[in-house]
C-alpha positions, 0 to 999 in steps of 0.5 A: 604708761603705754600708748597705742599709736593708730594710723588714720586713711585721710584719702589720697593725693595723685599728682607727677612723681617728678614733684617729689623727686627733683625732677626725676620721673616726669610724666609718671604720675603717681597717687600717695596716701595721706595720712593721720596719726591716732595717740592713745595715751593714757594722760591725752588723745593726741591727733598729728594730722599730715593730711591736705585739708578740704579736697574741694579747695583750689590748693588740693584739688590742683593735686587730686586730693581724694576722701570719701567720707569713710575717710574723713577724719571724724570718722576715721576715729569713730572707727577707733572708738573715739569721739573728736570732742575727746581729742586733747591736742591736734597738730596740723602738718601741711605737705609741702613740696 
């Protein structure tokens, strides 16, 4: 049994490099992307989503947490086809720094 692995563009986060390097790089401000993952398996539809959740929330929004709404996730897997109802497992991951 193969599986298709998707990567899903939930938006980006912009924020002081120093954040993720110990201190190293203050003042550098860097923007990251923020993503999800898309298994296609042929037993379930799996989504492993490591994105920040609501940009217009204080915890993000502190981080510059930007989505259009091509990035949403909902139509992140339109794109690929599938319909969120068709998800079988969803794994929400939080970035912690």
């Amino acid at each position: 049994m193969n599986s298709i692995v998707k990567i899903l563009d939930l938006g980006t986060l912009t924020f002081d490099k120093s954040f993720l390097t110990s201190g190293r790089g203050m003042g550098e401000i860097i923007t990251v992307p923020s993503w999800a993952v898309l298994i296609d398996h042929p037993r379930a539809k799996i989504v492993v989503d490591t994105g920040f959740g609501n940009p217009s929330l204080p915890h993000v929004s502190a981080w510059n947490g930007k989505r259009s709404e091509k990035q949403e996730l909902e139509h992140q897997l339109k794109e690929y086809g599938f319909k969120p109802e068709l998800v079988f497992r969803m794994s929400l991951n939080a970035i912690f720094i």
